[in-house]
Residue frames relative to the residue before (quaternion, step in Angstrom):
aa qw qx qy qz dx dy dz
X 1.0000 0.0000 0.0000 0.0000 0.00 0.00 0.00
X 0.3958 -0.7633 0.4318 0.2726 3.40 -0.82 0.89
X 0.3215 -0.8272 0.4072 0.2157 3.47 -1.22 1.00
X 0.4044 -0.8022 0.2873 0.3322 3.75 -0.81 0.10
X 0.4629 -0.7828 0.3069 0.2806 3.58 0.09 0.92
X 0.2247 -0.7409 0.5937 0.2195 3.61 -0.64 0.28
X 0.7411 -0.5287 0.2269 0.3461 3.59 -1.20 0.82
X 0.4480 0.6881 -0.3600 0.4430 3.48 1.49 -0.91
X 0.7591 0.4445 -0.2139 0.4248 3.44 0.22 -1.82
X 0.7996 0.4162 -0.3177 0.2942 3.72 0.67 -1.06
X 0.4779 0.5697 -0.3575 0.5651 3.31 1.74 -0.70
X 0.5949 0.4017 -0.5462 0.4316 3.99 0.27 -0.13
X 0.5621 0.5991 -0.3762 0.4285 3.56 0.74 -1.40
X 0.8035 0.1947 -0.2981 0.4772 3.90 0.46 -0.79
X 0.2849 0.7565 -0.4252 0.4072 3.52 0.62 0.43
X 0.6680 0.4390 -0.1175 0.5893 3.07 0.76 -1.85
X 0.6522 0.4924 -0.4240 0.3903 3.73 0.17 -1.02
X 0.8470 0.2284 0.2060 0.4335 3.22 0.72 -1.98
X 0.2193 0.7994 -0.5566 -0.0565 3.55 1.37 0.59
X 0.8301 -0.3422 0.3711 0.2369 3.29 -2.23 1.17
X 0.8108 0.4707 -0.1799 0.2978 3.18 0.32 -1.34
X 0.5458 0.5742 -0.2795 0.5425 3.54 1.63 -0.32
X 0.4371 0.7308 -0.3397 0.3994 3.47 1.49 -0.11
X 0.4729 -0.6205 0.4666 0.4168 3.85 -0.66 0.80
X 0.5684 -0.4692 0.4600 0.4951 3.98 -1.01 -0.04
X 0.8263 0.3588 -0.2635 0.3450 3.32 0.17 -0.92
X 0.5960 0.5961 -0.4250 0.3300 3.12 1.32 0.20
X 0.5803 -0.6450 0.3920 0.3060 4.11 -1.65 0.00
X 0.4044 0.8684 -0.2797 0.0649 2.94 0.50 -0.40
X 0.4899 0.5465 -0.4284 0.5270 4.21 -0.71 0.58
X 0.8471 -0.4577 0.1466 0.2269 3.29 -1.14 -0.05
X 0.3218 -0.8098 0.4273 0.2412 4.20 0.04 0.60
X 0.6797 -0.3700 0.1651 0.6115 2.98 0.61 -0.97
X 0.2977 0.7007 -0.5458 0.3500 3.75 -1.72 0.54
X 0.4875 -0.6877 0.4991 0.2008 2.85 -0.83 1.43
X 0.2156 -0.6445 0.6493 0.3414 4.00 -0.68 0.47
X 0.7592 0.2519 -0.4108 0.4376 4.19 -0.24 -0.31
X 0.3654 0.5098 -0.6462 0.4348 4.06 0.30 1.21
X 0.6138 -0.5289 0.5650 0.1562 2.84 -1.64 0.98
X 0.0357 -0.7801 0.6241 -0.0247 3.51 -1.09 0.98
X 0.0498 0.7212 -0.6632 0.1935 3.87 -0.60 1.57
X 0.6527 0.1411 -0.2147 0.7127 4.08 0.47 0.36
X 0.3044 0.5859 -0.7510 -0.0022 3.19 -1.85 1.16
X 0.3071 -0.7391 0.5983 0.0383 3.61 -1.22 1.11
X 0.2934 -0.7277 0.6038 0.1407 3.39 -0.79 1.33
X 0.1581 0.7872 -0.5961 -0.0016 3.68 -1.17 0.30
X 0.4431 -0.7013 0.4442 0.3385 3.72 -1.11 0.29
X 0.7370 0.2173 -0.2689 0.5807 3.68 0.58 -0.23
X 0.2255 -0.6581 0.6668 0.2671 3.68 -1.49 0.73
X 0.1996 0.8010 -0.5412 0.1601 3.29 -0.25 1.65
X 0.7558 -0.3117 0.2744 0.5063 3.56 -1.10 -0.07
X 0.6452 0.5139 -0.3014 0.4783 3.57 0.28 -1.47
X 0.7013 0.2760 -0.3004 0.5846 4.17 0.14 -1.09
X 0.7246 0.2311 -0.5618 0.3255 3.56 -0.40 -0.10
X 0.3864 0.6035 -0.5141 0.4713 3.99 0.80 -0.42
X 0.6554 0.5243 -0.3119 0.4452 3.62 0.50 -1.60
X 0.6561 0.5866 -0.2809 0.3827 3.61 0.53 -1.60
X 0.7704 0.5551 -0.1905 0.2490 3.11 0.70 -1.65
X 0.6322 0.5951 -0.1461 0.4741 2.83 1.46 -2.07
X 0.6980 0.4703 -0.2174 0.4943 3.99 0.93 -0.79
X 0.0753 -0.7831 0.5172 0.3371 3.58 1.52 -0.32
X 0.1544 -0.6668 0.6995 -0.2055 3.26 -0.57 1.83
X 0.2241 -0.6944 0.6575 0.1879 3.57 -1.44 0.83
X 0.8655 0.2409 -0.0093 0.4390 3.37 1.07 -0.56
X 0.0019 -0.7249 0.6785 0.1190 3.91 -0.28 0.59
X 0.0441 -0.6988 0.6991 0.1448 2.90 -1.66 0.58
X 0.0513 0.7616 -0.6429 -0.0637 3.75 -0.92 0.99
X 0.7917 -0.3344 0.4888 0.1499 2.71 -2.17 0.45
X 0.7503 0.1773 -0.1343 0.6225 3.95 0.54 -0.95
X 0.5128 -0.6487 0.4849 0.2848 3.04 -1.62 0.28
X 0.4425 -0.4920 0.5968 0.4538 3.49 -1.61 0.33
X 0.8120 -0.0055 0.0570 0.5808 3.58 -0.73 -0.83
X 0.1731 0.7715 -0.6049 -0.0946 3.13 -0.81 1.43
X 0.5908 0.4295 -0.4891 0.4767 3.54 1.38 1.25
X 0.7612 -0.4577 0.2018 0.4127 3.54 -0.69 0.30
X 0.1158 -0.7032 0.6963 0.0849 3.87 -0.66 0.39
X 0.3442 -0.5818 0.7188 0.1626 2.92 -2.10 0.44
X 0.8084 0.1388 0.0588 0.5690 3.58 0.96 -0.95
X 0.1848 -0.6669 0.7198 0.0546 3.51 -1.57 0.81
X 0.0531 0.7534 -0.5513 0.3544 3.28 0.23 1.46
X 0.1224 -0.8276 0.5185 0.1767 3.36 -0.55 0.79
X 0.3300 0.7495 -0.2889 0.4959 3.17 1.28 1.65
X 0.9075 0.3118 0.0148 0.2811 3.38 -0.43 0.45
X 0.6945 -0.1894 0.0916 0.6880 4.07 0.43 0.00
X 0.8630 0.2019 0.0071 0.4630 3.56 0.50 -1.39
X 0.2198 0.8272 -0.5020 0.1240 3.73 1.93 0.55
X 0.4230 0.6285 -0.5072 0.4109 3.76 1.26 -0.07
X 0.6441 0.5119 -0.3127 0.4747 3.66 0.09 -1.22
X 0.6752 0.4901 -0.2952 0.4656 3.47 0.09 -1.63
X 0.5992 0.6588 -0.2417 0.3854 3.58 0.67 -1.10
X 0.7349 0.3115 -0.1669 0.5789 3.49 0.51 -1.84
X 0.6921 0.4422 -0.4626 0.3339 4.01 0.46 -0.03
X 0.4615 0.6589 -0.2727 0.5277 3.28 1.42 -0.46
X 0.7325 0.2218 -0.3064 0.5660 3.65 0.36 -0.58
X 0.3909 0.6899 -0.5060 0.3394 3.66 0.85 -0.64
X 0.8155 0.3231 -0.0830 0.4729 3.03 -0.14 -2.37
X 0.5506 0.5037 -0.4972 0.4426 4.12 0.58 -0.60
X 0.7981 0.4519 -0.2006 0.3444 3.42 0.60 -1.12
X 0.3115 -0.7153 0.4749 0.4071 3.66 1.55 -0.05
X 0.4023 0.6502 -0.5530 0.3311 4.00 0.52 1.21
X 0.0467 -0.6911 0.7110 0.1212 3.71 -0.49 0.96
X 0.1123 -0.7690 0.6293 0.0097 2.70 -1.57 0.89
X 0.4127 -0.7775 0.4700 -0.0654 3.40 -1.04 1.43
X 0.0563 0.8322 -0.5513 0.0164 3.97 -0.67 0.47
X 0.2896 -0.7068 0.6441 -0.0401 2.86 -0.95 1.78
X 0.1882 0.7663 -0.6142 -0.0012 4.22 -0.10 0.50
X 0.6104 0.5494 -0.1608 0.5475 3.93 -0.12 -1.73
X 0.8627 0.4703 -0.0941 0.1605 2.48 -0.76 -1.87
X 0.7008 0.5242 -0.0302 0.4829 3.48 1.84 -1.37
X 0.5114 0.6181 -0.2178 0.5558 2.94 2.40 -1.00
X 0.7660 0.2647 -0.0836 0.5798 3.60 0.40 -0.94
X 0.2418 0.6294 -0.6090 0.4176 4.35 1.01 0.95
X 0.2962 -0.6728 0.6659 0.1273 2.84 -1.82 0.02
X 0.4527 -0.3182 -0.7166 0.4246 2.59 0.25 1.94
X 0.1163 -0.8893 0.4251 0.1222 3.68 -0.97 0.31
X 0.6369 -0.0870 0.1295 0.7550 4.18 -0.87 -0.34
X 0.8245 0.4750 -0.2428 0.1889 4.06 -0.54 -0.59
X 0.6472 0.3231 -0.2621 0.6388 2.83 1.56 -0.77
X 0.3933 0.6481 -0.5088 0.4080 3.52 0.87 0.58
X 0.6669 0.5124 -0.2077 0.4996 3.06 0.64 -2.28
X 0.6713 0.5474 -0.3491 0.3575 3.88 0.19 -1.34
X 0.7007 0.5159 -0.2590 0.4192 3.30 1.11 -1.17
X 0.7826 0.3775 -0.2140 0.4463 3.30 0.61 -1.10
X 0.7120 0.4083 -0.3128 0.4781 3.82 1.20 0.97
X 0.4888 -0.7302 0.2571 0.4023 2.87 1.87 0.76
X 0.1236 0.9507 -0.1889 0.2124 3.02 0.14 1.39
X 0.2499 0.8198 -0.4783 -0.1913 3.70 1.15 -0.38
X 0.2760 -0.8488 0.4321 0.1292 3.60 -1.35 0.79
X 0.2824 -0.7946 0.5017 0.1927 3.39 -0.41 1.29
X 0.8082 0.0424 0.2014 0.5517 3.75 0.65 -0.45
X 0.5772 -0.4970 0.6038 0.2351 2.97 -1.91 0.57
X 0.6351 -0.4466 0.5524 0.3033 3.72 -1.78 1.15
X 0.7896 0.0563 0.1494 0.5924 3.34 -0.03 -1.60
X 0.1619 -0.8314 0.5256 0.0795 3.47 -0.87 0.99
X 0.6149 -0.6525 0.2670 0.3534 3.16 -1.21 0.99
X 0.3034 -0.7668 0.4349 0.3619 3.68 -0.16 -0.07
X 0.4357 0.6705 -0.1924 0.5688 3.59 1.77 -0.61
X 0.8749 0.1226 -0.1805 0.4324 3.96 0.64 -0.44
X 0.4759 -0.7754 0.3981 0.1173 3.47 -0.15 1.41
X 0.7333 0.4128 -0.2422 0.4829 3.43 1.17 0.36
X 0.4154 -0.8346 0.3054 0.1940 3.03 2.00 0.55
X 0.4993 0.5177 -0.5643 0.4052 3.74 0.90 0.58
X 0.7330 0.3903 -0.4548 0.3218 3.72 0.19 -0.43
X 0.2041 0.8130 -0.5118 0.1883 3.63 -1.32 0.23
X 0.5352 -0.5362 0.5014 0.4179 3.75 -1.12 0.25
X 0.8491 -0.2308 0.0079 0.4751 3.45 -0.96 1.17
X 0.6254 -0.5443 0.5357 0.1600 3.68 -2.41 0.93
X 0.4285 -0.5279 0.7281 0.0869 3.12 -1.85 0.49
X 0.3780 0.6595 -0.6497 0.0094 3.55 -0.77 0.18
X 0.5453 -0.4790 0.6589 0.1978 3.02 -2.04 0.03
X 0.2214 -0.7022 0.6476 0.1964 3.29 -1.43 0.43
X 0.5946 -0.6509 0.3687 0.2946 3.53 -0.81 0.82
X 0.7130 0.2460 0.0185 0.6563 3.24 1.16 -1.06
X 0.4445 -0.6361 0.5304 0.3412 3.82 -1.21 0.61
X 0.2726 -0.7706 0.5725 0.0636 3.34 -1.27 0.93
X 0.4750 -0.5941 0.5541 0.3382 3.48 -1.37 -0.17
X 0.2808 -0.4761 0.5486 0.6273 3.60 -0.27 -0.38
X 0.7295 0.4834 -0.4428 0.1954 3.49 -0.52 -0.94
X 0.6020 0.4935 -0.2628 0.5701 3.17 1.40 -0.62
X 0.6588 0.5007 -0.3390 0.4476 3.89 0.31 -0.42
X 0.6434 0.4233 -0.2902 0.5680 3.76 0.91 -1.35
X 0.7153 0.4314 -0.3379 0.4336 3.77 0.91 -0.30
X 0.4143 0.6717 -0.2343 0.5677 3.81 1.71 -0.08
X 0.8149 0.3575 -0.0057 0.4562 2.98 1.01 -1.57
X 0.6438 0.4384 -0.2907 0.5558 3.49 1.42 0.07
X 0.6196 0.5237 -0.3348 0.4793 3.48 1.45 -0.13
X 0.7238 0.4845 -0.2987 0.3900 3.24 1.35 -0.78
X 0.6981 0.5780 -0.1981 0.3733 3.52 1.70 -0.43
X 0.3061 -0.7980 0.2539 0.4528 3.30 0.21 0.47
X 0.7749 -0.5312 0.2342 0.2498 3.21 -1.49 0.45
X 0.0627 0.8822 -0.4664 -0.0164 3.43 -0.72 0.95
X 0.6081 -0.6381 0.1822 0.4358 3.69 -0.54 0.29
X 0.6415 0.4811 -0.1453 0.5795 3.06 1.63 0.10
X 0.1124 -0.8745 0.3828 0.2757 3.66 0.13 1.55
X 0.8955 -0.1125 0.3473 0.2545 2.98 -0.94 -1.17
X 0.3664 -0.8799 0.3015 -0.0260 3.70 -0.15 0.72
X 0.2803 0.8853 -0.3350 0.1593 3.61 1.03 0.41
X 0.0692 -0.8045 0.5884 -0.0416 3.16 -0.93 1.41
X 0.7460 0.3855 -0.3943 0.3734 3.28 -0.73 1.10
X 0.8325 -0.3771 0.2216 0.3402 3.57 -1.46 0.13
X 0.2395 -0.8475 0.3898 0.2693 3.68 0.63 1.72
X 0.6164 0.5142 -0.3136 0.5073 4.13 0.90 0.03
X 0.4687 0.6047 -0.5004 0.4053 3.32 1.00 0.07
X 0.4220 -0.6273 0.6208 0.2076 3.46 -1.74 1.04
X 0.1569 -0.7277 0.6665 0.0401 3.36 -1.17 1.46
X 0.0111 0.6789 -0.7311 0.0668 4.00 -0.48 0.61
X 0.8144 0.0713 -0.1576 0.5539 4.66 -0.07 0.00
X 0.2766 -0.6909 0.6637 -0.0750 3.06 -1.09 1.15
X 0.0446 -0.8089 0.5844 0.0459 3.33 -1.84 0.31
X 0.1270 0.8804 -0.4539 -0.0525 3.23 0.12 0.49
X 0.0974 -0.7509 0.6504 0.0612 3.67 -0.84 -0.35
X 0.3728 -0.7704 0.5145 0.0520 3.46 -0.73 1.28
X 0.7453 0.1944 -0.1708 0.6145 3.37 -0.64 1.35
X 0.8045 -0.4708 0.1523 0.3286 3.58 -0.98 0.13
X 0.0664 0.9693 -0.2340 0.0354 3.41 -0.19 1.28
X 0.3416 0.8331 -0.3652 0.2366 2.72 1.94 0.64
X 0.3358 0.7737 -0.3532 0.4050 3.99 1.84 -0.21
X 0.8003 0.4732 -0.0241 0.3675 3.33 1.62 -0.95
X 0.2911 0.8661 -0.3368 0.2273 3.22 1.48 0.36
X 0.6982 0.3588 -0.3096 0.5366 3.74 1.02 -1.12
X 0.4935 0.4874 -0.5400 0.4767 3.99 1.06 -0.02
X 0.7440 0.4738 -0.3354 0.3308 3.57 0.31 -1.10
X 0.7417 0.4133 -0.2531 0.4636 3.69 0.91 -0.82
X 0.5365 0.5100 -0.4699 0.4810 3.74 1.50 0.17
X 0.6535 0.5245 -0.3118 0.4479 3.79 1.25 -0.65
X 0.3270 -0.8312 0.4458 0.0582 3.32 1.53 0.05
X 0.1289 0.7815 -0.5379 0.2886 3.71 1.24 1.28
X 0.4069 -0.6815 0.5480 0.2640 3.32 -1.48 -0.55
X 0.7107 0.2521 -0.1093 0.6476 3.41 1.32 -0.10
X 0.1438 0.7430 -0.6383 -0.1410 3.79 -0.96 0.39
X 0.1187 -0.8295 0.5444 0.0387 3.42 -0.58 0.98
X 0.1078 0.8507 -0.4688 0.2121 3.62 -0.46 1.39
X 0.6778 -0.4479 0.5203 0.2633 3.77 -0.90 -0.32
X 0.9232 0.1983 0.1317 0.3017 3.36 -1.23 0.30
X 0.2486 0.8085 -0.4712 0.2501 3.57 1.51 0.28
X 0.1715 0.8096 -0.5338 -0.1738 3.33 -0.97 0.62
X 0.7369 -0.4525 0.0341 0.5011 3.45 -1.57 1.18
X 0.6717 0.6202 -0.2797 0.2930 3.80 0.65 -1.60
X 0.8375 0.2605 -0.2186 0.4277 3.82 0.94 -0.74
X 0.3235 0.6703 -0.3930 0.5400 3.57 2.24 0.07
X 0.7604 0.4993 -0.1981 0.3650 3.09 0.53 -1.12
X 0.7339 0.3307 -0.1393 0.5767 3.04 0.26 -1.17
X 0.6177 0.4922 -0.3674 0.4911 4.39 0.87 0.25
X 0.6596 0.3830 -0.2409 0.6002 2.99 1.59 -0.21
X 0.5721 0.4905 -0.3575 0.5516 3.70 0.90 -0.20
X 0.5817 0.5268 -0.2024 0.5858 3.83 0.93 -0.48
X 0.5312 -0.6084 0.5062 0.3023 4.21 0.99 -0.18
X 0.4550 0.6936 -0.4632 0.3120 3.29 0.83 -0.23
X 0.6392 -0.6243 0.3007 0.3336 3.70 -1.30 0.96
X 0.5119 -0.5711 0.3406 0.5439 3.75 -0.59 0.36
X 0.2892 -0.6693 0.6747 0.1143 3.04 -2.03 -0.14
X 0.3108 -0.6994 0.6434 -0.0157 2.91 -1.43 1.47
X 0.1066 -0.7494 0.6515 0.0507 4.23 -0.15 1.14
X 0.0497 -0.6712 0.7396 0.0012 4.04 -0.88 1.07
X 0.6680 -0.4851 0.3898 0.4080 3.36 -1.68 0.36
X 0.6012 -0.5008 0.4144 0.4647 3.80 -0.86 0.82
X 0.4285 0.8002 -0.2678 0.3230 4.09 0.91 -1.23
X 0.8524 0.2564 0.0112 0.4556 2.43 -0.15 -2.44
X 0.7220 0.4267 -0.4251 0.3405 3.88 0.81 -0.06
X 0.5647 0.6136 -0.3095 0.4570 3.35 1.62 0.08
X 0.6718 0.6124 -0.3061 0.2827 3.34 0.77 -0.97
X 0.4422 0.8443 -0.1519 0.2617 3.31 1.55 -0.58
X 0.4961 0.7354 -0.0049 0.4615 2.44 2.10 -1.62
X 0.6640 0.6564 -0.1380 0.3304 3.19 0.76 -1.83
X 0.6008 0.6144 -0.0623 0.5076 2.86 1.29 -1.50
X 0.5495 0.5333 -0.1969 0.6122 3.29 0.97 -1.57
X 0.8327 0.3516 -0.2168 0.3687 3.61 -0.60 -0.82
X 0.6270 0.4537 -0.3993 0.4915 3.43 0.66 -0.79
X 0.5815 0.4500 -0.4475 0.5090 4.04 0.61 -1.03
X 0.5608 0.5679 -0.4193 0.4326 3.78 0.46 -0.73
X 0.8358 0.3165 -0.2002 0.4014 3.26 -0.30 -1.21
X 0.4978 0.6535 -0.3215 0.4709 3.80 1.52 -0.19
X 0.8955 0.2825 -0.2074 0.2744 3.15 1.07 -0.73
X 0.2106 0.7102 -0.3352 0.5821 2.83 2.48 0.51
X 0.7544 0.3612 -0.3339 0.4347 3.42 0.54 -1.34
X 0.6556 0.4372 -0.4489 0.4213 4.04 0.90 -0.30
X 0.7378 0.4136 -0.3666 0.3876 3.20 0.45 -0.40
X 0.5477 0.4881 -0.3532 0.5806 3.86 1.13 0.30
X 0.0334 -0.7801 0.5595 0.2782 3.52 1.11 -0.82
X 0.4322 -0.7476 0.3474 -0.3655 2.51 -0.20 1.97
X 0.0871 0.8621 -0.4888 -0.1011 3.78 0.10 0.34
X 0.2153 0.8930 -0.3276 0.2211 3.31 1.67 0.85
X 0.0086 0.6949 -0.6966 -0.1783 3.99 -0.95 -0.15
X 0.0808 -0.7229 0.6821 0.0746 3.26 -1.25 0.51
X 0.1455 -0.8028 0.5777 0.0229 3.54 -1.08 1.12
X 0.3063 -0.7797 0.4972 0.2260 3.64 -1.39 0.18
X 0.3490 -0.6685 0.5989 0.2695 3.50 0.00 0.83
X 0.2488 -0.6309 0.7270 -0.1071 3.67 -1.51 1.39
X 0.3431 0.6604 -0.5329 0.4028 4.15 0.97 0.47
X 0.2857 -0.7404 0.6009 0.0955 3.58 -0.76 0.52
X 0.2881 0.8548 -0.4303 0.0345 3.27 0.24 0.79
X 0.2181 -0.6958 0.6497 -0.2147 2.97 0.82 1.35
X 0.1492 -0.8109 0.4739 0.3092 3.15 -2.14 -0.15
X 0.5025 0.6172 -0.3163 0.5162 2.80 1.76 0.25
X 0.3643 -0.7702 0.5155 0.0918 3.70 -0.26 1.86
X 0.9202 0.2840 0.1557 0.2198 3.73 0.85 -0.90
X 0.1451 0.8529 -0.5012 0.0183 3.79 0.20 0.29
X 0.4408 -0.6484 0.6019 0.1515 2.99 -1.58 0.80
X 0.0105 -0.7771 0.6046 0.1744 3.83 -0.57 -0.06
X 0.1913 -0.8196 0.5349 -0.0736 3.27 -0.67 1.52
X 0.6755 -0.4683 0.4019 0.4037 3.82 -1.10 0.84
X 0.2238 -0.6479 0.6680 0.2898 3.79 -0.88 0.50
X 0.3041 -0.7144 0.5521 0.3039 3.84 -0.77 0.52
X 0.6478 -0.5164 0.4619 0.3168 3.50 -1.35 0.66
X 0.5708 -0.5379 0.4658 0.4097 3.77 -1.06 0.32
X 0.6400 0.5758 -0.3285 0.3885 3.65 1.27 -0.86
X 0.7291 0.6013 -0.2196 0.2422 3.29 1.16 -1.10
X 0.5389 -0.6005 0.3900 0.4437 3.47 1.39 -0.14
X 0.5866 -0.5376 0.4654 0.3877 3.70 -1.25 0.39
X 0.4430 -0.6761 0.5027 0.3066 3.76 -0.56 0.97
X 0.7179 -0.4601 0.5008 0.1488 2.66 -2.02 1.26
């Protein structure tokens, strides 16, 4: 007969996946709030602890969210739902009214084995030879800040960044491609979430594609002015969310082999923050720098 965990037991279970301690310093991460000896039979993974997923959390009667970003990942004095950050204050309030602990896997999930990367890697078709930046701490060299993969078949870029927007989910904001759309792409990098921190790792692995988050104009540029491999920028979102997915099968199979009376869902909110784009004429080289 199947049994029903209590928060205590499942938070060890993600421990193990994701221990705390592999977390950057400056990062939050481990538990917010939640009783550890409540019973847990509904947990929903999501990337942002926002309003919309805990509504989500609530409405599904979830004991447990688990996201990807932190709630407060600088210090507070107060959880008021009052004031600059009355949002936050807000989502713990319904949390704890609602009897939802809620849990954050960030760091720590980035540099797992499998982790935010071998998600992303997967879900652009991907085979992975290796971590971007390996751990130095794991003697089997799979864990690490972002993946290497290979593409079974040669691509085009144009044809990969188009691979790679089908496989990601959808956001209001597409896709981003710099470099030579006929160029053959056969190694890839990616890194989930923001990866622009990562450029001399990415141009020592000598890939053909880096696909990442958050690009901005000054180091795109100049990484490309330097020969470096093209680059594909997705919404920060859509390379994380992958994960979610990832983890919940994770924590499914912890829960069969404990027998478990667990479910485990994936929130499908888009919480991106950017609702919108405009697409705008590119001006000819003749035409001058726009008005």
């Amino acid at each position: 007969m199947a049994s029903t965990p209590v928060l205590a037991d499942v938070i060890s279970a993600l421990d193990a996946l994701w221990p705390r301690e592999r977390a950057e310093a400056w990062d939050a991460v481990g538990l917010v709030c939640g009783d550890p000896a409540a019973t847990v039979r509904r947990v929903l993974f999501a990337v942002d602890p926002v309003q919309p997923v805990v509504d989500e959390a609530v409405r599904i009667g979830a004991d447990l969210l688990v996201t990807h970003h932190p709630l407060y990942l600088r210090g507070t004095t107060t959880v008021a739902p009052e004031g600059p950050a009355a949002f936050k204050g807000r989502v713990v309030h319904d949390l704890i009214r609602a009897g939802v602990a809620l849990h954050v896997a960030h760091t720590n999930a980035d540099r797992a084995d499998p982790g935010v990367s071998d998600a992303l890697a997967a879900a652009v078709g991907l085979r992975i030879t290796g971590p971007l930046v390996p751990d130095p701490d794991d003697p089997a060299g799979r864990r690490g800040l972002g993946r290497i993969g290979e593409l079974d078949v040669p691509l085009t870029l144009a044809e990969f960044a188009d691979l790679a927007a089908r496989g990601l989910p959808e956001t209001a904001v597409p896709l981003r491609v710099a470099g030579d759309p006929q160029a053959t792409v056969r190694t890839v990098a990616v890194c989930g979430g923001s990866g622009d921190s990562l450029f001399a790792e990415v141009r020592a692995a000598g890939v053909d594609v880096f696909l990442t988050a958050d690009l901005r104009h000054h180091p795109a540029s100049e990484a490309r002015l330097a020969g470096g491999p093209a680059l594909i920028d997705a919404a920060h979102w859509a390379t994380e969310w992958p994960w979610c997915e990832q983890a919940a099968a994770q924590l499914d199979a912890i829960s069969d082999r404990h027998g478990w009376a667990l479910r485990t869902h994936v929130s499908d909110a888009v919480t991106d923050p950017w609702t919108a784009h405009t697409s705008l004429p590119v001006p000819s080289s003749s035409s001058g720098a726009p008005r």
